[in-house]
N, C-alpha and C positions, 0 to 999 in steps of 0.2 A: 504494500500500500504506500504510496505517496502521495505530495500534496505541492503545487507549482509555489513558486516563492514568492511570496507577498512582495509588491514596493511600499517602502518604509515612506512615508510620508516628507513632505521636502520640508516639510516645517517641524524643529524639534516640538515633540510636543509635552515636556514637561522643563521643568528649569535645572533637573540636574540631571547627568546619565552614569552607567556604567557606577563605581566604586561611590561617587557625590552622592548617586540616586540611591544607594542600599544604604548609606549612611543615613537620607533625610529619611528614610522609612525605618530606621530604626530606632529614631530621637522621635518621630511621630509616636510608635508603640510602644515606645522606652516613658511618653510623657503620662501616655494612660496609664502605663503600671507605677509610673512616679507619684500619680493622684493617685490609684486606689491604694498606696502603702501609706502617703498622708492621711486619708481620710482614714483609712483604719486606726491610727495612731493618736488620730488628733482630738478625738471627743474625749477618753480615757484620761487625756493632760488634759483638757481645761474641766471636767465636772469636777475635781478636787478643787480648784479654788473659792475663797470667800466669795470674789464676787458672784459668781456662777453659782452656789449654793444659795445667797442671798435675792439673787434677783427673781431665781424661781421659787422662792419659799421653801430653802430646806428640804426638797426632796427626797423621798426615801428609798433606803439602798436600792428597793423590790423596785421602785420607780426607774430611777438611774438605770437597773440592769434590764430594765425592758426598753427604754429610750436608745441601750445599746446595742441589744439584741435584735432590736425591730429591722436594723440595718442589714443586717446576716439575710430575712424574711425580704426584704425587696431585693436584694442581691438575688435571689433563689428564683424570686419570679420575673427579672430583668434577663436572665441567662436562659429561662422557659423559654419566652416571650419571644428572643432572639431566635430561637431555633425554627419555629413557627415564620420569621420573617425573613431571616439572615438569606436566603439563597435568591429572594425575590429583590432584596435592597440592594444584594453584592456588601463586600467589605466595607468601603469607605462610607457610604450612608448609612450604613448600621452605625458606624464609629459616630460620627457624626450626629445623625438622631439621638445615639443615645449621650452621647455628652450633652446635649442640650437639655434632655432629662434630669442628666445629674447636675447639672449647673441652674437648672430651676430650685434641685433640692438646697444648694448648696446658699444658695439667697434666700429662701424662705427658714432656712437656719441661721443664719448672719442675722437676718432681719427679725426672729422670734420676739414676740412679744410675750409668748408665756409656754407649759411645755406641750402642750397640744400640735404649736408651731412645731417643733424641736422633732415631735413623734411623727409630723408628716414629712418634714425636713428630710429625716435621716429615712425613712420609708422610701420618697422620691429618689431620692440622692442615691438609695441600694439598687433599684432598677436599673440607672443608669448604668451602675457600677459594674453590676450583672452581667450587663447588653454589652459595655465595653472589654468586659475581660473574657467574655466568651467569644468577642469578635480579634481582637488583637492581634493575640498569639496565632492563629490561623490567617488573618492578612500578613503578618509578616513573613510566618514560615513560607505560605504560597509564593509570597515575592521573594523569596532566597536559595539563593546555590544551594544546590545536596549535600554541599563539605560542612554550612555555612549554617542549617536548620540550627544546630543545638548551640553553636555560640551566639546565637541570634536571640534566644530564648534565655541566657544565661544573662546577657546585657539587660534583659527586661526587667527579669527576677533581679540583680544588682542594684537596679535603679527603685525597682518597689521595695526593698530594703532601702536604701535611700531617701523614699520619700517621707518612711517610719522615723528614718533618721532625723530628718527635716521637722517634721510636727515634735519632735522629742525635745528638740533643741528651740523653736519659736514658741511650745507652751512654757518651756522653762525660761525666755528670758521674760515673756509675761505674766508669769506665774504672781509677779511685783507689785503687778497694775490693780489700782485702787475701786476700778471703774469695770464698765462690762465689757471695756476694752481689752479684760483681760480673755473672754471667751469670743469676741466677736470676731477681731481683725485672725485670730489663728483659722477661724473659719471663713472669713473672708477671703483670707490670699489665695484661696484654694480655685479662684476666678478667675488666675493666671494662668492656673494649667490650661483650663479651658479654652482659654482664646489662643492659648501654643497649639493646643489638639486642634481646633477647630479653622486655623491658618494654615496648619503644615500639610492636615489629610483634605483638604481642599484644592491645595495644587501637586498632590502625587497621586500617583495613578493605581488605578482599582486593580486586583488580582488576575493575573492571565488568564489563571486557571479557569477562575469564575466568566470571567468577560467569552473562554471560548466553550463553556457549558449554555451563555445565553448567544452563542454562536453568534459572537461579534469580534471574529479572526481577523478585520482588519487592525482595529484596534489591539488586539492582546498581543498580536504581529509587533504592532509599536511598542508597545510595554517592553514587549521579552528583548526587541533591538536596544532600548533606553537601558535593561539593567545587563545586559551583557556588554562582553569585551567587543566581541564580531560579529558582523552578521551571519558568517557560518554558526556560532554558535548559538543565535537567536534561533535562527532557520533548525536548524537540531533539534532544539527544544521545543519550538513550536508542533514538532512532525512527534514526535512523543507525543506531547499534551494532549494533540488533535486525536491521535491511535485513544488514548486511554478516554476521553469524552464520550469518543464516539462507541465507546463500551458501556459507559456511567447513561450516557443518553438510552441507549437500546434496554440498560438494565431496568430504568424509571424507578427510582431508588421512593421506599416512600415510608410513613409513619410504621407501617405495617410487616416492611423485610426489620426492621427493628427489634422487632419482639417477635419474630417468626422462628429464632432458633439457628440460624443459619451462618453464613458467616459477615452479615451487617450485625446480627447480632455479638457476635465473638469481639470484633472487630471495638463495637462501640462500649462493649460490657468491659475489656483491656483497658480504656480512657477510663471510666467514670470510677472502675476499683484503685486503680491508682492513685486518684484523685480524693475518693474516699478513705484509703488509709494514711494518707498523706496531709494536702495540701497546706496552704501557708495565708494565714488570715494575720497574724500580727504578728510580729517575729520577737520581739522583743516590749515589755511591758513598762509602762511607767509603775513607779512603785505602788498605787495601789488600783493600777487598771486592769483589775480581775476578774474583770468579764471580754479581755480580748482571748479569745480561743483557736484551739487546731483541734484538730482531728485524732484520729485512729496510732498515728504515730506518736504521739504525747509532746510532740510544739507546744504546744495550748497550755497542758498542762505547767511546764516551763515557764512559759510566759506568763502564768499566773504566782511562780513560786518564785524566782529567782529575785526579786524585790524584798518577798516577805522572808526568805531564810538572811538576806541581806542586814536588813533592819531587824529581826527579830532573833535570829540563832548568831548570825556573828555580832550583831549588837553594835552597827553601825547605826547614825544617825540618818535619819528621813530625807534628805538633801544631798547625803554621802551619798546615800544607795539611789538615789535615784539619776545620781550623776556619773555611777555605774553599771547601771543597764543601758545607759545610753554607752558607756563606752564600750560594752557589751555588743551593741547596736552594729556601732562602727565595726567592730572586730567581724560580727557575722559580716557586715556587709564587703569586708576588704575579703572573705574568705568565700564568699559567691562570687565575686569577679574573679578570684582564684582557681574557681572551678572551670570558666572558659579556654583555660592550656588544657583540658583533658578531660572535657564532654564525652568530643569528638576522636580523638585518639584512645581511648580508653575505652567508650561504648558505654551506653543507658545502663547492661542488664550487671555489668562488673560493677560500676558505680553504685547501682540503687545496691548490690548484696554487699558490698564493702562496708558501705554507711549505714545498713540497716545493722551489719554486724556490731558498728562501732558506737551504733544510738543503744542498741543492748544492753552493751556495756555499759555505758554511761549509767544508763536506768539502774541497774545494779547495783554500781557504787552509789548514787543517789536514793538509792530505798535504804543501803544500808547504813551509811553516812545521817540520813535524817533518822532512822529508826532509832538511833543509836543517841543523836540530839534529843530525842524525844522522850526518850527511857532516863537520861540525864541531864535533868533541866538545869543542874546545879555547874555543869560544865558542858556547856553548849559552843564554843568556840572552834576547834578543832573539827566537829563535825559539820559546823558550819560551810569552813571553809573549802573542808575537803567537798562536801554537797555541790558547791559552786564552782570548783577546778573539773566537776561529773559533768555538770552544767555547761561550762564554757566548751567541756570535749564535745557536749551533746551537740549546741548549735554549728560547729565546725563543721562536725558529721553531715547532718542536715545539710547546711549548705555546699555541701560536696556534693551531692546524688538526689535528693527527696523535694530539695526547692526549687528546682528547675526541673526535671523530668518530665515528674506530674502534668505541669503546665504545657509543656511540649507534646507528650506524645498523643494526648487526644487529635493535634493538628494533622501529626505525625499518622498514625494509624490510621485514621478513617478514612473512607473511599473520598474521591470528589465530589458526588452527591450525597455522601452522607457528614460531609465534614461540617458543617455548620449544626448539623442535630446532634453530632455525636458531641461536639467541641462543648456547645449548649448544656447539655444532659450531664456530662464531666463537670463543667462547672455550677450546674445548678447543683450539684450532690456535695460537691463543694463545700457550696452556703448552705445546704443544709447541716449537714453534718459542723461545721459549726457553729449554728443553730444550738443544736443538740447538745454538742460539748460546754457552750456556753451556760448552758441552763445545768446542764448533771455536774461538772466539774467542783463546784464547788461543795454539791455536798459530799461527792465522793470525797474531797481535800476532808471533811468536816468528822466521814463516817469510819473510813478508811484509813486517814493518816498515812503511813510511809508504805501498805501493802499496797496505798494505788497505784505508786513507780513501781512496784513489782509486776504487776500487772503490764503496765506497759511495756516492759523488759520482756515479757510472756511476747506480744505483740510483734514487737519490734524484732524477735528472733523469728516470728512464725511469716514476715515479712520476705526471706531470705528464697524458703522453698517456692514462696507462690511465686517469685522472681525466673527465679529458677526453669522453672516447669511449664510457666506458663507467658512471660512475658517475651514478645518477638526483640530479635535487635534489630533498631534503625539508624544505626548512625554512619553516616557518610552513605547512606542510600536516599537516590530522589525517590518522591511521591510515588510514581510510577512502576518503580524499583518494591514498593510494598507491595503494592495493590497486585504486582506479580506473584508476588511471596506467598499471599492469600491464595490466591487462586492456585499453588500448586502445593498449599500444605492447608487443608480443610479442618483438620485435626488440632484441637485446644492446646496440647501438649507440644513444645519446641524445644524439649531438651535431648533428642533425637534425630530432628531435623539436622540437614548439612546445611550452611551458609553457602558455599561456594556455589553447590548446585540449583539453588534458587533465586540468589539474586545475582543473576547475569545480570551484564551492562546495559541488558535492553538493545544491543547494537546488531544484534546477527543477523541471519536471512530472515526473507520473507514466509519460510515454514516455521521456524521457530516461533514468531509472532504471531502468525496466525495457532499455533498450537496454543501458546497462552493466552490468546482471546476466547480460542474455545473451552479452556477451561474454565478461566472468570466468566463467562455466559449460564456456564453449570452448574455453577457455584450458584448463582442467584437463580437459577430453574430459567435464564430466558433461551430462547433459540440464537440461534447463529448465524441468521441472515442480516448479518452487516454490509449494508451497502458500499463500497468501492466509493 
């Protein structure tokens, strides 16, 4: 099968190409994950202060942790909502509509007059957040080299630690302020991401991919010429993209191959369990923003304790400790940008079992270090500190393998018709599950005491085999390069499978192609009459 070679339009048709262009699309989805690491960060610093406690009357805890939690709840049904809409808007206006959502919420919080504002505020604000993080990660990956998917996703997660960073440091220098200036402007600046997303994803250009599913190959022709070195190498890509559509199109991908069992099922259940024992909702906590949560992996949990063993077991002062979790903060954050030498060299499935190994451990010495502060109140120092050197190993781990993945391989895995539902559904499970942990964590802390890190220790070993046995490797393989994978290994199990013999380069004859087309047609039960 071939396809004649598009002419590249005489007018560039975006402002930057080549290496300029993969950068302004990276600083575009680098700026949405930069807003939702702020916004995650930033309510937790200003509900402690007087003024904020003052202006709404004292609120109580129960109060506070639902004005927090209701965020998680729009997140959940903003990442729905997108899946339902994302393949009909394409990338960029999903990006786009939905910051405009979240920057509605982000004003009617700035502007609150009492906490009713505050509850729709952060409600609105979670939609948006939702729509954007489910759209992101998959406009970027679609616009990047196969070498390029996992450092591309590593810069995001960097910068959403980053933006944690940011709110950590502008609630603490207003933490001073007399006025309600001390909760308003930390919520206000949050209008600048905004108008960075909403200027950058306006003049770069939408997903090839998507552009040649709505069979608009003049266009995606330009794209793939703008972010490529050559026109040979655009033409390349393009003749790929065009073979795998015209498979995704005949497939007619729909709510219903989803939950049919098959392999849109396997496919989209791999993104959303990841996602679910993992993901990354706050990485690091102000001292007592103990309702920011994680998941299945115990983040969350972390992020609830590492304050309160701070302040309470080592018996530092309120101001010390919290001027150590931020530098907590910085450290996770220097050591996720660290993980970009070795995404991609190293591979997803070595990564996620290395760190799941080393988060084990951690959990360990941290169940047994506090059990041990716990048992002896009268000398709590020592176990203090050892609980926090568990802690600092924990986050390190983490961001070697579990903060970045997750977030990648729902892009990563799913077909080109299914990758906005699958991407969607991964992150709606997301927000919920932090949801969930946000509300059970604390009485576990309450009921439990130091067998709940045990427990996650349980967890975080049982991490290793599902890795193992059931997680594909993607790394340095394109789109196209999976969706083959798929099709000739139908089977949940890949600890078995050979690498070599399924992901070919995709470059051979014309039988070999056409053999993996009639597999991928089998796989979803369509026929095989593909039009030439």
């Amino acid at each position: 099968m071939s396809y004649a070679p598009l002419q590249r339009s005489a007018r560039e048709p975006y402002y930057f190409s080549g290496h300029a262009l993969h950068t302004a699309i990276s600083v575009a989805a680098g700026t949405v994950m930069c807003l939702f690491g702020y916004e995650q960060g930033v309510f937790g610093g200003i509900m402690v202060g007087p003024p904020f406690l003052s202006y709404f009357s004292d609120p109580s805890p129960s109060l506070l942790g639902f004005v927090t939690s209701v965020y998680d709840l729009g997140c959940c049904g903003g990442a729905i909502l997108s899946s339902f809409i994302g393949e009909k808007l394409g990338r960029r206006w999903m990006l786009m509509v939905f910051t405009v959502i979240m920057t509605v919420g982000i004003v009617i919080q700035t502007l609150a007059q009492n906490m009713t504002w505050l509850v729709w505020g952060r409600l609105i604000a979670g939609i948006g957040n939702g729509g954007n993080t489910a759209t992101a990660p998959v406009w970027h990956v679609e616009c990047s080299k196969s070498k390029e998917k996992g450092r591309a996703v590593v810069k995001e997660m960097t910068v959403n630690v980053g933006g944690f960073v940011m709110s950590n440091a502008i609630t603490l220098v207003f933490s001073g302020a007399k006025t309600d200036t001390q909760w308003r402007f930390p919520l206000g600046i949050q209008l600048l991401f905004s108008v960075v997303i909403l200027s950058m994803v306006w003049i770069l250009p939408e997903s090839p991919r998507w552009l040649l599913m709505r069979n608009k190959d003049a266009e995606a022709h330009n794209v793939l010429t703008a972010l490529s070195e050559s026109d040979e190498e655009a033409q390349d890509e393009f003749v790929k993209i065009k073979e795998s559509v015209k498979i995704e199109q005949a497939v007619k991908a729909s709510w219903k191959q989803v939950f049919a069992g098959g392999q849109a099922t396997r496919r989209v259940s791999l993104g959303v369990l990841l996602q679910m024992v993992r993901s990354q909702k706050s990485p690091v906590p102000s001292v007592v923003d103990s309702k920011q949560a994680q998941q299945l992996s115990g983040i969350n949990v972390l992020c609830y304790y590492l304050p309160l063993v701070l302040h309470r077991s080592v018996g530092l002062p309120e101001l010390t400790s919290r001027v150590i979790a931020t530098i907590n903060a910085v450290c996770f954050m220097s050591a996720t940008w660290a993980s970009i030498t070795v995404i991609e060299r190293v591979g997803r499935r070595p990564l996620l079992m290395i760190s799941a190994a080393c988060m084990c451990l951690a959990f360990l010495g941290i169940a047994v270090s506090v059990g041990i502060g716990q048992s002896n109140t009268t000398s709590r120092l020592i176990p203090g500190i050892v609980a926090t050197v568990f802690m600092f190993l924990y986050f390190t781990a983490f961001s070697f393998g579990w903060i970045t993945v997750p977030w990648l391989y729902p892009a990563e895995i799913n077909s080109l018709a299914m990758r906005s539902k699958g991407a969607a559904l991964a992150t709606a499970s997301d927000w919920f599950f932090n949801y969930v942990v946000v509300q059970t964590t604390p009485i576990g802390i309450h009921y439990l005491g130091w067998f709940l890190y045990l427990v996650y220790a349980v967890l975080n070993a049982s991490f290793i085999p599902f890795v193992y046995y059931f997680i594909v490797e993607t790394a340095g393989k394109s789109l196209e390069q999976i969706d083959r994978w798929f099709a000739s290994n139908p089977g949940w199990r890949v600890d078995k499978t050979t690498e070599q013999s399924v992901f070919s380069s995709g470059r051979g004859d014309e039988s070999e192609r056409s053999d993996d087309q009639e597999r991928m047609l089998k796989a979803f039960d369509v026929g095989s009459d593909i039009e030439d």
